[in-house]
matplotlib code that plots the C-alpha trace (Angstrom):
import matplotlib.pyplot as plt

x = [-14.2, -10.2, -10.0, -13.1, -12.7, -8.9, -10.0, -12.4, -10.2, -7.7, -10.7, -11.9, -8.5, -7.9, -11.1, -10.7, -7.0, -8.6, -11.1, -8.7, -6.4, -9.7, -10.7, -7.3, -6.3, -9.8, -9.0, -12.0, -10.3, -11.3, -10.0, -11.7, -11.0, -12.6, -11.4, -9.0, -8.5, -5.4, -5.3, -8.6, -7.6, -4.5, -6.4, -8.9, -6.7, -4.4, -7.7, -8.7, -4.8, -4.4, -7.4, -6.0, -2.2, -0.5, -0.4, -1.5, -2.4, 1.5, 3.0, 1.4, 2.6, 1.5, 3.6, 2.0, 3.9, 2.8, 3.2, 0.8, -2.4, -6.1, -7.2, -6.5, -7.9, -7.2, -8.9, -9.5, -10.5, -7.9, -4.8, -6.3, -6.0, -2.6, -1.4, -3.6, -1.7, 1.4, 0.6, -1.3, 2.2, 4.5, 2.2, 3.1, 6.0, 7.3, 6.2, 7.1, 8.6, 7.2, 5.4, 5.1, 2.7, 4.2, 3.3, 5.1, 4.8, 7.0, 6.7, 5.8, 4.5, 0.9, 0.4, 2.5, 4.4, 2.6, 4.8, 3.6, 6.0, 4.7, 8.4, 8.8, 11.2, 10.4, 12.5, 13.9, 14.0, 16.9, 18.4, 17.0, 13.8, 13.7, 13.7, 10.2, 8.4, 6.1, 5.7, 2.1, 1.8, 5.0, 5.5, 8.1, 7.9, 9.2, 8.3, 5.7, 3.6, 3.5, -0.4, -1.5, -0.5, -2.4, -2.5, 1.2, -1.2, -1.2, 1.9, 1.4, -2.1, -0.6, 1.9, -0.6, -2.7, 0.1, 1.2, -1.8, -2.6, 0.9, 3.2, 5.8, 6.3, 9.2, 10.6, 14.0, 15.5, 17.7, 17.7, 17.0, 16.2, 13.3, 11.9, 10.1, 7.4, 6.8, 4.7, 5.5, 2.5, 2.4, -1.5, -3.4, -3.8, -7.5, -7.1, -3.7, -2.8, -4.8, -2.7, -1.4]
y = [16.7, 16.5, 14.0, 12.1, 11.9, 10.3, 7.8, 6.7, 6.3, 4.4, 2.2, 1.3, 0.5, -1.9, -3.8, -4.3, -5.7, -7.9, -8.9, -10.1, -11.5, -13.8, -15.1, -15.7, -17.6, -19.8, -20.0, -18.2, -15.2, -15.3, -13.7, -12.0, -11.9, -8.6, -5.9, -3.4, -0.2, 1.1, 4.6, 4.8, 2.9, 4.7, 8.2, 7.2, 6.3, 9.5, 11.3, 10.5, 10.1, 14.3, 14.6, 12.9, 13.2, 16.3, 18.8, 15.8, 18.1, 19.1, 16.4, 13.6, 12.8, 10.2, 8.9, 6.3, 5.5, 5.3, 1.5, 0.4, -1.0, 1.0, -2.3, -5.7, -8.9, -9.0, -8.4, -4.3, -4.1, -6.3, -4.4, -1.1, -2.1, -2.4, 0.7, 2.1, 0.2, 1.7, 5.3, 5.4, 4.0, 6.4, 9.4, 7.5, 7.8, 10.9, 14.2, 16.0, 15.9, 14.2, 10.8, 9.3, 7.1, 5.5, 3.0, 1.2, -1.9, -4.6, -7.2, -10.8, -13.9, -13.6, -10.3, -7.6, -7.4, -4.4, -2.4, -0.4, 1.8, 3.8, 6.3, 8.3, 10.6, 9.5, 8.2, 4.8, 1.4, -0.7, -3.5, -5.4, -3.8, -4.8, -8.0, -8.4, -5.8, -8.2, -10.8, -10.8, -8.2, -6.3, -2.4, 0.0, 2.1, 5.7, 9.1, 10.0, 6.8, 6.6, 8.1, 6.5, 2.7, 0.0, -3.5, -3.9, -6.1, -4.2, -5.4, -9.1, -9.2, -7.1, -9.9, -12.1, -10.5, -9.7, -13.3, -15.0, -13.0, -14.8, -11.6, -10.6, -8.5, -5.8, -2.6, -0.8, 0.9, 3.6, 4.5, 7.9, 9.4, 7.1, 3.9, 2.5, -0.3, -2.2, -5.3, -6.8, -8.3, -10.8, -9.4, -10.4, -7.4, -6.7, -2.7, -1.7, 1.5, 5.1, 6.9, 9.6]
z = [15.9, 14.2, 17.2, 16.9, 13.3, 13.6, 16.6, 14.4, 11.6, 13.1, 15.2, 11.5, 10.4, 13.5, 13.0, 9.3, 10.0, 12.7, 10.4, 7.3, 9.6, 10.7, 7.5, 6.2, 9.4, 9.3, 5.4, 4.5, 3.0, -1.2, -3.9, -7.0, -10.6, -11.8, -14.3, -12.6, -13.2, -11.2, -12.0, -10.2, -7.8, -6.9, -7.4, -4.9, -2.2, -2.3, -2.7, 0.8, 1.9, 1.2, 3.4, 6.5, 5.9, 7.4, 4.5, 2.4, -0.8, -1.1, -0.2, -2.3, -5.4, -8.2, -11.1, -13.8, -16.5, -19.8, -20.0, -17.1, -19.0, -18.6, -16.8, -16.0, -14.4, -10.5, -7.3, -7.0, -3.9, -2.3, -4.5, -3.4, 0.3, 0.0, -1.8, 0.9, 3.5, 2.0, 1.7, 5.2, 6.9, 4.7, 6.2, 9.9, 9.2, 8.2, 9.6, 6.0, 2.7, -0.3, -0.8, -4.0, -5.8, -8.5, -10.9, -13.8, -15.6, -17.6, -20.0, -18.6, -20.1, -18.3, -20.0, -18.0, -14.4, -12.7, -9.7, -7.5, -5.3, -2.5, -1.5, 1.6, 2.9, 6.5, 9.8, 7.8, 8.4, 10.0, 8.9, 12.6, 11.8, 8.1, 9.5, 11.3, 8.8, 7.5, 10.2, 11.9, 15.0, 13.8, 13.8, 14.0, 17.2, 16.5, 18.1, 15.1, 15.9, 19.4, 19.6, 17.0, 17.0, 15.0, 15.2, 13.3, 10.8, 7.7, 6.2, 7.3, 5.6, 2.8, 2.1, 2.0, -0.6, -2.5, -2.6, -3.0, -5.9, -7.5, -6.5, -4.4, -2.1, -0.1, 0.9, -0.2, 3.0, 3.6, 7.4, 7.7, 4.8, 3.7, 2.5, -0.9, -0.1, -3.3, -4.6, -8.1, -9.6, -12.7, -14.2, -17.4, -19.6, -20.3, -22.2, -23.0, -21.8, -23.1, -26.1, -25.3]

ax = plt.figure().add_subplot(projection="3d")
ax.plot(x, y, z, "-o")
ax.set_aspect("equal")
plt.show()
């Protein structure tokens, strides 16, 4: 059933990637402007991350800052697919250790400059590696991803989204002890953050 369950998984995964790649190739691939609430968001993707990561429960971690706002205008479902995209690669690739969530946000003239940063203390990134990480078709082959490859779309169509929502986009490497996937993202503040 553990088997069944993670073929599935990773079938679903494939055929969403296929999917997005479509529409955004044909030019069919729209974005909406709806309130956002990334606290949710992020809960609900390391929710089901602690289910299906390797001793998930202890090795997630999520850090939001007190400065992030309670909601803003953006497309959820879109933003959620690529902190999802993030933590479901930092569980890839690293077999143990921590993985952290983390949120933070900064003044900017649209309202506030949102940053999400997904860290890992997994096999690293190379500089030659580094290099293709986003291009369409690209993945980084490695001993803990061998049985379970994907379509090495995730981070192409998560470039996409990021950028076409007006953000940008990258990853801060250290080979061999880790990586931090980020996306920086301009929003218009709708709530300002919850007093604490």
């Amino acid at each position: 059933l553990s088997y069944a369950k993670t073929s599935g998984e990773a079938l679903k995964r494939i055929v969403n990637d296929v999917l997005d790649f479509s529409k955004m190739e044909a030019g069919a691939f729209h974005f909406e402007n709806e309130s956002v609430d990334i606290r949710a968001s992020i809960d609900s993707v390391v929710a089901l991350a602690r289910m299906v990561i390797p001793d998930g429960p202890t090795r997630l971690n999520v850090e939001i800052d007190e400065g992030v706002p309670a909601r803003f205008a953006g497309d959820a479902t879109r933003i959620r697919q690529v902190v999802s995209n993030f933590v479901s690669n930092a569980g890839r690739y690293s077999s143990e250790g921590p993985i952290t969530v983390r949120a933070r946000a900064g003044a900017h003239d649209k309202g506030a400059l949102l940053r999400i940063e997904v860290r890992d203390t997994g096999v690293g990134i190379s500089p030659d590696q580094q290099k293709s990480l986003f291009q369409d078709f690209s993945q980084i082959q490695n001993r803990l991803t061998s049985a379970a490859q994907g379509t090495g779309l995730g981070l192409a169509i998560s470039k996409r989204i990021i950028e076409g929502c007006g953000g940008t986009i990258g990853v801060d490497r250290a080979e061999g002890v880790g990586s931090t996937f980020w996306f920086e993202l301009p929003v218009e503040v709708l709530d300002h953050c919850p007093d604490t």
